[in-house]
N, C-alpha and C positions, 0 to 999 in steps of 0.2 A: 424892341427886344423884351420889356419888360412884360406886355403884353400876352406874347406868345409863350413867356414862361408860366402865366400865371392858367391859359389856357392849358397846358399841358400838366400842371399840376390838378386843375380840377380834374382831366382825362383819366387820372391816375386813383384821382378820389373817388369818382364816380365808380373805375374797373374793379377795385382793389378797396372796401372800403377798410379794411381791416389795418392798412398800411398809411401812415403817416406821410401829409403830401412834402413839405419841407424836412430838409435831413437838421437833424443836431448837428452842429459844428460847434470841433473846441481847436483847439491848439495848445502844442506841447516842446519843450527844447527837446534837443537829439541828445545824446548821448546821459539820460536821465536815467539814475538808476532803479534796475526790477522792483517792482512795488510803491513807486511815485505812486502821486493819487493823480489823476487827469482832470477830474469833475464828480459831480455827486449826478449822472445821466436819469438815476430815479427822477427824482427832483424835478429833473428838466422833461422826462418825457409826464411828466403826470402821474406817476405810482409811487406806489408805498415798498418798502422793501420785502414786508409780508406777501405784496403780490408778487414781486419775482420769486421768491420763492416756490410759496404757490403755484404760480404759474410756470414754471420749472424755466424761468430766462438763461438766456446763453447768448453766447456773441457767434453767429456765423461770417466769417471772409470768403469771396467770391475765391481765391486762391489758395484759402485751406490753413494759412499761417494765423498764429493766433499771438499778435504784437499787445494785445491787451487782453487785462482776466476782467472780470464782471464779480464785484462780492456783494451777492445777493441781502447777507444780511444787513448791511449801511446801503447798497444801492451806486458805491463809490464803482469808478472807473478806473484799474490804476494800471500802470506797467508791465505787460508780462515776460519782458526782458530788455535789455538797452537801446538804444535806439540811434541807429545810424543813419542818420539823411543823405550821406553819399553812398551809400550800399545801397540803397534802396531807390533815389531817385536819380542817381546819379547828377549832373549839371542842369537837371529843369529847375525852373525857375522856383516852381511850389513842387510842394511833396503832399499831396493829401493821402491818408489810407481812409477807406474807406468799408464799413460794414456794417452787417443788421444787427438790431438786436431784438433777436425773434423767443415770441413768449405763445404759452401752448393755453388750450381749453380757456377761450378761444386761441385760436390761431393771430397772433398780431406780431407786426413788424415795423422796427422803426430806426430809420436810417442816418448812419453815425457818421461824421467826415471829422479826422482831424489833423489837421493841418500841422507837420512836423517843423518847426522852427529851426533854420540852424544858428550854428554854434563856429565861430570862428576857431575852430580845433585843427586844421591844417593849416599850413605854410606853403608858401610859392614852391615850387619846383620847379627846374629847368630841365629838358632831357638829359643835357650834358653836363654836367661840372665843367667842362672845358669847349670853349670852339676857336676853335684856329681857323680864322681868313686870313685869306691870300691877298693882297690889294695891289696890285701895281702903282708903279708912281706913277705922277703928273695925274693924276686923279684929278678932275673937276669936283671944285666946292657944291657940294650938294648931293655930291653920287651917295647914294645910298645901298646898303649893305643886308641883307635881309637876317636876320638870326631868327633862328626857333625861338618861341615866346615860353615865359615859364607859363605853367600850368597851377590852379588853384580850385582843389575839390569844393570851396566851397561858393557860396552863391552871396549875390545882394552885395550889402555892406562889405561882407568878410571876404570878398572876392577879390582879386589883381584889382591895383587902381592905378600902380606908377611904377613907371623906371628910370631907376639914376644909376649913374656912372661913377665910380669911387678908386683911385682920386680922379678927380675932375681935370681932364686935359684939351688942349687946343683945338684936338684934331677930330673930334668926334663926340657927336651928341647923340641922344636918343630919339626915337620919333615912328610915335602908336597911335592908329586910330581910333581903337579899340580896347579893352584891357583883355578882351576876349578871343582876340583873333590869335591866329595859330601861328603868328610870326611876328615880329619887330623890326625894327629897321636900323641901323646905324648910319648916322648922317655924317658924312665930310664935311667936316667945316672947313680945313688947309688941307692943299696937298700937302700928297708925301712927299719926303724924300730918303730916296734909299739909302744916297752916299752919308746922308745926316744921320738918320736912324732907318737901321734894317728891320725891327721888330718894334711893338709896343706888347704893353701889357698891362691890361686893368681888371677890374670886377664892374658887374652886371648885374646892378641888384633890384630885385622884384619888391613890392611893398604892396599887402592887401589894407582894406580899409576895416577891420576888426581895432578890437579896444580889447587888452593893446594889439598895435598891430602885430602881424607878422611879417617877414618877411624870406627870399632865396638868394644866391647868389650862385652868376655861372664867373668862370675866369675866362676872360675874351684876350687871346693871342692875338696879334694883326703880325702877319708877316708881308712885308712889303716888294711886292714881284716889279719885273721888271713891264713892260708897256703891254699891256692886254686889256683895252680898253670897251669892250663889245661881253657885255656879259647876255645868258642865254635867256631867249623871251618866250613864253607858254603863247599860246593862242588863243585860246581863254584864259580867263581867271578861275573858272570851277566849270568841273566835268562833270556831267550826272552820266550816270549806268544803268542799270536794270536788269535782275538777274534773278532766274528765278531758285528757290531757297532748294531745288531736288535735284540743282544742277551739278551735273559729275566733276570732280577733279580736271583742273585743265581748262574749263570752258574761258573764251576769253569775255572778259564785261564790258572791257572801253579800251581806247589807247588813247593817250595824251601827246602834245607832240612839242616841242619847244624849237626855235632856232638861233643861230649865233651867226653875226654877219662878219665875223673876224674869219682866217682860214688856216687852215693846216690845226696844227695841235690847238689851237686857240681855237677851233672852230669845232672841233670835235665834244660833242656834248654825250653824258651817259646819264643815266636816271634813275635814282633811288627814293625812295620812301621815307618819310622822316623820321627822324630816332624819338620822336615825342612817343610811341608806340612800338615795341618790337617786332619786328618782322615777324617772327616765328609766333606770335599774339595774333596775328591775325592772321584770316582764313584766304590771305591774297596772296599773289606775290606780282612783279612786275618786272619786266624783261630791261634792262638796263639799256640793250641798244635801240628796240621798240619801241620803248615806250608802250608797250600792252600790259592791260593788267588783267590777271589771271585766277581763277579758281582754285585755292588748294585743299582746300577742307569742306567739311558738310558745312551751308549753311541751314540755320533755321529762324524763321521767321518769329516765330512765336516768343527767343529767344532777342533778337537783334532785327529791327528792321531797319535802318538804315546804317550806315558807315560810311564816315568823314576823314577822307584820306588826304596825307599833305605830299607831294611829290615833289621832287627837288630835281633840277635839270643842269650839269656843271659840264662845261666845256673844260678843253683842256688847259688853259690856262689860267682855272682853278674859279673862275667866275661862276655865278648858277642865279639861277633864277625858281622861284617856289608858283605851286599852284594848288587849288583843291579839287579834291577829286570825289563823287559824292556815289557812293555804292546802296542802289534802293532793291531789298530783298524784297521778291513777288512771294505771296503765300499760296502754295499747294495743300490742296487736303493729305494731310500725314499725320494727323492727328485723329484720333478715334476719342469718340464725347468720354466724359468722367463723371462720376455716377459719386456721390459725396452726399454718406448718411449722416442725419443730424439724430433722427431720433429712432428705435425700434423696438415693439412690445411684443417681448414671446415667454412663454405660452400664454394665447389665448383660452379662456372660458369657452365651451361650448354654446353655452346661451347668449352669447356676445351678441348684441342688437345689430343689426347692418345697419351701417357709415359708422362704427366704432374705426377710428385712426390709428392703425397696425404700424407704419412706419412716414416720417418725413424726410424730403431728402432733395437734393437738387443738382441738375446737371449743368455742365458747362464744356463747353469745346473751345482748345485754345489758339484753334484757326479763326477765321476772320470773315468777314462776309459771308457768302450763302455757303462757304465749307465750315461756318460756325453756330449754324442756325442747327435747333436737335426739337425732337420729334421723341416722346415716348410713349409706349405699347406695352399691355401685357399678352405675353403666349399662354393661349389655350386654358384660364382662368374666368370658371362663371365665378366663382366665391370671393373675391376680390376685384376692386376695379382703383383708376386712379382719376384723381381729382386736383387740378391747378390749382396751387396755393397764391402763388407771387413770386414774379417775375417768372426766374426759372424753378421756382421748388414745386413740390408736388406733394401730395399725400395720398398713400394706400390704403384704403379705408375696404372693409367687407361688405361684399353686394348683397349676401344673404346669410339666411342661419345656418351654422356652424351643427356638425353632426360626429364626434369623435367617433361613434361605434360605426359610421363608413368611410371616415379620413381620420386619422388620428394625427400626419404630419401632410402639410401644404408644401411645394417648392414653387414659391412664388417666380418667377423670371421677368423680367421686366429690360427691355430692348428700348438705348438710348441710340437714335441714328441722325447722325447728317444730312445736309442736303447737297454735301460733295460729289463731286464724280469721280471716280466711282462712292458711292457714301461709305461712310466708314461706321458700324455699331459697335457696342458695350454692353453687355447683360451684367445685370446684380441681381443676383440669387437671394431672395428672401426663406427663410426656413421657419415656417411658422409652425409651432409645436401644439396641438389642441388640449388641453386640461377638459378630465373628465366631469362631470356633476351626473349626479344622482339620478336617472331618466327615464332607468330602465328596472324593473321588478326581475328576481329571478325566475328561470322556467324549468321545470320539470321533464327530466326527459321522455316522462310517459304522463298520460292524464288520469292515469290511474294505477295502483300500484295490490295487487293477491300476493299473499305470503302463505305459505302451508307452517306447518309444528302439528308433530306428533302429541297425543295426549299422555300424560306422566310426562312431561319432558321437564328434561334438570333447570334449576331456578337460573335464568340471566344467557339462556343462549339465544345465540344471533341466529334470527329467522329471514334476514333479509335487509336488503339497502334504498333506501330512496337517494336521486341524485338532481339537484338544477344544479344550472350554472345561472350566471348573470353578466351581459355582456359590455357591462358598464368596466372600470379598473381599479386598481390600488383598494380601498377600505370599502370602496359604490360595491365591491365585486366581491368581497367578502361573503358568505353567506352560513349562517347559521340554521338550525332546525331546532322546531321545538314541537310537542302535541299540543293538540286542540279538542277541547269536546264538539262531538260533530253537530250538534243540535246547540243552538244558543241557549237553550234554556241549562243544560247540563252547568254544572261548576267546574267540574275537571272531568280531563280526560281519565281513561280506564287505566287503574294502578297498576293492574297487570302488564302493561308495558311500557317501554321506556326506549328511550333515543338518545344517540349519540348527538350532541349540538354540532360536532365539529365535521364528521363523514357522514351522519343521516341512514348509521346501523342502528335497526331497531332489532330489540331482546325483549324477549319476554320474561317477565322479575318471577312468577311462580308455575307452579304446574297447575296443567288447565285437565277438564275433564270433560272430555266429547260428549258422554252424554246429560251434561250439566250445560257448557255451555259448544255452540259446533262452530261459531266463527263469532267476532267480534268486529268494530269498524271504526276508526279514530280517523282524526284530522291533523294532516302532519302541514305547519308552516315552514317554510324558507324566508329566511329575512335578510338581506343585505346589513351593511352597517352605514352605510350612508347616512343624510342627514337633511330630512326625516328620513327614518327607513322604510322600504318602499318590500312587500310581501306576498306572496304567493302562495295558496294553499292546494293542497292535494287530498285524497282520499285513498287511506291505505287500509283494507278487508287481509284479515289475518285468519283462515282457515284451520279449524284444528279437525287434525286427522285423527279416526280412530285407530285405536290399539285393541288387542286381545286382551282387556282385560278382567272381562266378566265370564264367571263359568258359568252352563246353563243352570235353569229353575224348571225344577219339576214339579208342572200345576197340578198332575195327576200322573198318577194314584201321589195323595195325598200324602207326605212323608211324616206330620209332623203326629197321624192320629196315633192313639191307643185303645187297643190293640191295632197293629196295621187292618186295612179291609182286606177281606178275598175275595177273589172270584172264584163263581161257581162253574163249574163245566160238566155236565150232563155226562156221563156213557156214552149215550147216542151219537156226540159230536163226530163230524165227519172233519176228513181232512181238510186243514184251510180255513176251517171255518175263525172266526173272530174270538179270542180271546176277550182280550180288552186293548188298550191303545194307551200309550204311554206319550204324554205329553208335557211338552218343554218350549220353554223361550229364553233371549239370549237377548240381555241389555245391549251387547254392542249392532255392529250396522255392518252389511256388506258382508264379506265372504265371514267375517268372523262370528257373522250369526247363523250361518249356516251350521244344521245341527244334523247329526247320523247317530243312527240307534246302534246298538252291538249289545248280544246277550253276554252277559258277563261270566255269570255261574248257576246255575240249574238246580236242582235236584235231580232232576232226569234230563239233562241235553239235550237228548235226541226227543223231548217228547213236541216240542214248542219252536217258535221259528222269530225271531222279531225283524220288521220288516225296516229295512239300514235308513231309510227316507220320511216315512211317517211315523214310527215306531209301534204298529200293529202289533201284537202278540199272538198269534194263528197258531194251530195246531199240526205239527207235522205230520203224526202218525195217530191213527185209532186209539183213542183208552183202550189199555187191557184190563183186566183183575190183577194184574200183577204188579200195574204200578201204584205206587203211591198214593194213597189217598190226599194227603197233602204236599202240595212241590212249592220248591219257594224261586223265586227265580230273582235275581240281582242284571237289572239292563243296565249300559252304562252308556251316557249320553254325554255324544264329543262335539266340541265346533270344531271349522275349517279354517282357526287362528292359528298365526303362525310365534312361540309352540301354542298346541293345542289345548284345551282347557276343557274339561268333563264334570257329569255328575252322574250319583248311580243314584237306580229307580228300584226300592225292595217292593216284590210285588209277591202274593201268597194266593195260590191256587186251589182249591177246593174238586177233585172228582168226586162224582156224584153216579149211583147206580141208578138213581130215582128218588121220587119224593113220596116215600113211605108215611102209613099213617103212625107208624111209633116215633116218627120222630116231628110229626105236628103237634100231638099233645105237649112235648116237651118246648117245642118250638113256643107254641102258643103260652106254656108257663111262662120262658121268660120272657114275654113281653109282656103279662099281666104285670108281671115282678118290676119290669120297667115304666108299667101305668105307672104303679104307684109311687115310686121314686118320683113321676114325672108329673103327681098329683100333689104332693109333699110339697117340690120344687115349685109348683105354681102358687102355692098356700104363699108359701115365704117371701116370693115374687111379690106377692100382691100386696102385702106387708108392708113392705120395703117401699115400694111403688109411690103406697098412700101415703106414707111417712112423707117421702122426699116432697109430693105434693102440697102438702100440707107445708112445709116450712122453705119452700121455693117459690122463687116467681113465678106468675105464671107464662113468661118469655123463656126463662130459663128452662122449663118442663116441657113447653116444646120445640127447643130445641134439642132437648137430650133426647127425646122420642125420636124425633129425624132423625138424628143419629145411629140409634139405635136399629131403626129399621135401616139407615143405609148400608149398614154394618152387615146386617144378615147375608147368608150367602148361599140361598137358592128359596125356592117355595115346592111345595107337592102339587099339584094340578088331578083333581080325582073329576075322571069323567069318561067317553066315552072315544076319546080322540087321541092322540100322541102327545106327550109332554116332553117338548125337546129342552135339552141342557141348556142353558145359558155356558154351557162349558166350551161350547161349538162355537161360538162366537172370539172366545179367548185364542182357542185353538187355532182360528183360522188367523187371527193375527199373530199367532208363533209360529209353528212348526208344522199343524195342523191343515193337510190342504182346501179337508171337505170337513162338513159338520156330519158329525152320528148322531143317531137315536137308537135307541133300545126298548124295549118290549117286554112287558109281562103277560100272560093271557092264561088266565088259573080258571078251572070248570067247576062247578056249586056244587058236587061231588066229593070234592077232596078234604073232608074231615068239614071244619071249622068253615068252610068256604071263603077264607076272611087272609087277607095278608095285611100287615103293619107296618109301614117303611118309614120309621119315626126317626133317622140317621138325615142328615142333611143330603140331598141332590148329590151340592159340590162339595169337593173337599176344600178344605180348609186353605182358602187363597191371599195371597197382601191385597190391600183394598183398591191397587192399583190394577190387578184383575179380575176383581169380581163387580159383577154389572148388576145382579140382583139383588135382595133381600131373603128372608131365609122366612117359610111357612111355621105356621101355629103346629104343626110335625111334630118340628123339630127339639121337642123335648121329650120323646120320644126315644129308645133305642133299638135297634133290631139288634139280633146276635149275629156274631161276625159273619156268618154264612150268607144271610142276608144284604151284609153291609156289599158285597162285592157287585149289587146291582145300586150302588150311590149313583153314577152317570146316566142309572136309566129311565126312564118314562115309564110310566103305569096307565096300562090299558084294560081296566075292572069290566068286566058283562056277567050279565045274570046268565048267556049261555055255555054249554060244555064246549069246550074249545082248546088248541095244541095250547102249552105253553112253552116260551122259548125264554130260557135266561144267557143274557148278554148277545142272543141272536145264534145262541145255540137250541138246539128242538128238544124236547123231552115230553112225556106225557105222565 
């Protein structure tokens, strides 16, 4: 025996090494009160009290009651409420309770037995306080009488040892084989006699072997009957039955049978149950003329399996006979397994490693054999799996990584079944709740974000919204906005705008100027609040739209000179023919640089036509004699902004009948008059010139010279070819579609044969459109008649030839 135990504990060390092969055993008295110490079980299994702690120890029972606490911080084992050894193990011989005490990281188990001592705290009891036999006389010395035996809850020592008779008399001794058996005997020592004594009367008193003892007492009547000498005999001594626990009301289990060889009333026997037990206590009952015994109530196995019944058989002249009667309940599967958590962790981390231990737990079924054997499963679960701990316990542990942003709750299920027929299962629902962590960066609903704003627009209005989300939760899903310079090299972003942290509206803080600057482009971050925080950047182009709000520049006719210029126009001119051309440009862009001509005011209306698109100047009708030698004409020049925005062009026109020689001599003075002005001017210049050279560097001296020359704003070209404008150039980049040229062509006839056009090309431009420098001319002045051919080219020949001013004919 020894042997085969010690083989079974290695079996156990080898399976299980985590579990202890021999159990702790202690022992303790019954009825000790809550919070006795039992033992110091630290101690004894090998730990520190630190480690139970740590180790989060606990006492698990295979039945769920918890007769003892664990105080982690001494390691002591004490009481967890009183403790009754007849309530719990009723008449067995030992009581042991038995349980683990299981400690976690790692998993260890180590098993506890301790043996409940009794306590001599009950006294004998008999069913009856009283039993009245019947005896006939002439009784044979020796007949004996059977009485119900007392009863003693307790065991060992403290259990029934002896019975005496008080007062002690002639007629009647005691006589047990047993202290334990379910009956006694009273022994005849003398017959009776009726006519002597009709009655006795004594006490029956039980004595257990406790210190002190205790003891019971029934009062024993003898009533002394007349000759009924055959009392009733069973056919065994014990009946066994067999009945199974699902069996209905009524079924019958056994019959017992007795008989009596007396006749008539003396031979008639009926059958009851002994009052050690109340009838209506137990789940039988039994037919008094049959002797069958019967079914009354549910049994259940798991509760009661066998029943020790005492049946009593009395004829009718009052004699009986006892026997047992032994009821063994069969176990049916009616039990479905129990599912009994010890430990469970929720919410888990998303980053949780898999084989992280989610819950501990263990099942038990409290059928028997293969209706007690259980089998567990999980349904429809890849993310967790289960893992055999010891014995029956189990642990849930996770089979992989954990993803809140596609499961954020588990329902774990978990199926404990039988191997009954039909089996019977148990689900326990595990509800694992996932905790978020930081994983995810937010995202932007677009990957890129255009905003328009008009230009002038008021300081701090909202142009637009950028929006992520982040699919993380709680503070991970948070997200903030902030700008960024788009280029690393920058320091900060652009002061011009600014962003909401909390909804990601960006405003623009001042007003912008289309044509300063036409869009701008920053870097807007999104950052969670997690920890580290995790960010996302975007690119957001902020478009500024133009406004109306540049009026045209009029590049020509030159407004700013004095005396204004004129143009000349011949007699001869025909209709249609070209004036001159009024040219403009328009800082803004798109329709609002769209520019139209309109004659404003005349001196003569009807004499001049301005063309709404280029602003031509043409003539409508023939010179007469009649009009005006000088006309002054005001164009006014509009964009296609919405409202509109204008400038006017004063322009001064010159009719001419011819180019007479009285008015070339005069012609010709004053330009002599303006040589010398412009002979004077040059003296002074040169003066000045050598001064500054002389007390300048010489970097400094030429860079004022560039300047100087970049400054000018046209040159003369004298030769034999066309001298186009540098004004055509300007032109075509405003308003202007084509470039013009103009023409002079004078015959070696006409006085002096010699013209002077010492008045600059161009008129007087910002340096943002003039492209040329200005000729050695240009110190020079022509009289204003002459000024009105500034835009034109000079074509000198030695031959007689038309000539045309401004592309009108004259001779």
């Amino acid at each position: 025996m020894a042997s085969a135990r010690q083989v079974l504990c290695l079996c156990a060390l080898l399976c299980v090494p985590r579990v202890r092969c021999e159990p702790i055993r202690y022992s303790v008295a019954e009825e000790g009160e809550s919070g006795s110490v039992v033992a110091n079980v630290a101690e004894d299994a090998g730990l520190t009290p630190a480690q139970l702690s740590a180790r989060r120890a606990r006492i698990a029972s295979a039945d769920g009651r918890q007769h003892f606490r664990l105080e982690r911080a001494t390691g002591r084992l004490v009481l967890a409420e009183r403790l009754d050894r007849e309530e719990m193990c009723g008449r067995s011989l030992t009581c042991t309770l038995a349980f683990e005490l299981l400690l976690e990281n790692p998993l260890q188990f180590f098993r506890v037995e301790v043996a409940v001592e009794d306590v001599n705290d009950h006294s004998p009891v008999f069913p009856r306080e009283r039993v009245t036999l019947q005896i006939p006389e002439r009784g044979d010395p020796g007949s004996r009488f059977p009485v119900e035996a007392a009863q003693d809850l307790d065991v060992g020592s403290n259990s029934l040892q002896a019975y005496t008779i008080a007062p002690e008399n002639e007629y009647f001794s005691v006589s047990f084989k047993h202290p334990r058996k379910k009956f006694i005997e009273l022994v005849l020592e003398k017959p009776l006699d009726r006519e002597e004594q009709p009655e006795l009367l004594f006490s029956l008193i039980a004595t257990d072997g406790g210190s002190p003892p205790r003891s019971g007492t029934a009062q024993i009547h003898i009533i002394v009957l007349d000759v009924n000498d055959n009392a009733p005999t069973f056919s065994q001594d014990v009946y066994v039955g067999q009945v199974l626990e699902s069996a209905p009301a009524g079924s019958v289990v056994l019959r017992v049978l007795a008989t009596d060889p007396d006749v008539g009333l003396n031979g008639d026997i009926t059958y009851t149950f002994s009052q050690a037990v109340s009838e209506s206590q137990l789940p039988f009952t039994i037919d008094s003329m049959s002797g069958e015994i019967r079914v009354t109530k549910p049994l259940d196995f798991e509760t009661t399996q066998k029943y020790e019944l005492s049946v009593q058989a009395t004829d009718g002249g009052g004699l009986s006979g006892m026997c047992n009667a032994v009821v063994e309940v069969m176990d049916v599967n009616d039990n479905a397994p129990e599912v009994v958590v010890s430990s469970f962790s929720s919410p888990l981390f998303e980053n949780t490693e898999p084989g992280t231990v989610v819950a501990v737990f263990a099942v038990r079924d409290r059928d028997s054999g293969v209706n007690g054997e259980i089998s567990c499963a999980l349904e429809d679960q890849l993310s967790f799996s289960l893992r055999p701990a010891y014995k029956n316990y189990y642990e849930l542990v996770t089979a992989t990584t954990l993803d809140r942003e596609e499961t954020s709750q588990y329902l774990v299920v978990i199926t404990a079944a039988d191997t009954g027929s039909p089996p019977l299962t148990t689900t326990q629902t595990f509800t694992v709740d996932i905790s978020d962590v930081n994983d995810n960066a937010p995202v932007f609903n677009q990957t890129s974000y255009t905003m328009y704003v008009r230009e002038n627009n008021i300081p701090g209005v909202l142009v637009g919204a950028v929006s992520a989300v982040d699919s993380d939760a709680g503070p991970n899903a948070k997200v903030t906005y902030s700008l960024r310079p788009v280029h690393p090299t920058e320091r900060d972003p652009c002061s011009c705008i600014s962003m909401n942290s909390e909804n990601g509206h960006v405003f623009v803080l001042r007003p912008l100027d289309y044509e300063q600057v036409r869009q701008l482009e920053v870097l807007v971050s999104a950052t969670d609040a997690g920890s580290p925080p995790l960010s996302t950047n975007v690119t957001v182009r902020l478009l500024v739209v133009d406004e109306n709000d540049n009026a045209p520049l009029v590049l020509h006719p030159a407004q700013d000179s004095s005396p204004p210029s004129s143009e000349l126009v011949p007699a001869s001119a025909e209709v249609g023919d070209l004036v001159t051309k009024v040219v403009a440009v328009d800082a803004d862009s798109g329709q609002n640089s769209w520019l139209s001509f309109h004659l404003l005011r005349a001196t003569d209306p009807g004499l001049f036509a301005v063309g709404s698109q280029n602003g031509e100047v043409r003539l409508r009708r023939p010179v007469t004699e009649r009009d005006a030698v000088k006309q002054k004409l005001e164009v006014l020049v509009r964009d296609n902004g919405r409202p509109p925005l204008s400038a006017t062009a004063a322009l001064n026109v010159l009719l001419l009948n011819g180019l007479s020689q009285e008015h070339l001599p005069q012609q010709e003075l004053a330009v002599q008059d303006e040589d010398s002005s412009l002979t004077i001017y040059l003296i002074v210049s040169l003066v000045f010139v050598s001064l500054l050279f002389l007390t300048s560097v010489a970097a400094f001296v030429a860079c004022k010279l560039l300047k100087r020359k970049d400054l000018k704003g046209g040159h003369v070209l004298y030769g034999m070819g066309n001298l186009q404008s540098s004004l055509a150039d300007g032109a075509a980049a405003g308003t202007m579609p084509h470039a013009y040229c103009y023409e002079v062509n004078l015959t070696t006839g006409s006085g002096n044969s010699e013209f002077k056009f010492l008045k600059p090309i161009l008129p007087s431009l910002p340096p943002q459109h003039s492209g040329t420098g200005r000729g050695v001319a240009d110190t020079e002045d022509f009289p204003p008649i002459q000024h009105s051919m500034g835009d034109a080219a000079l074509d000198i020949s030695g031959t007689p030839s038309v000539g045309h001013f401004n592309g009108l004919p004259f001779n």
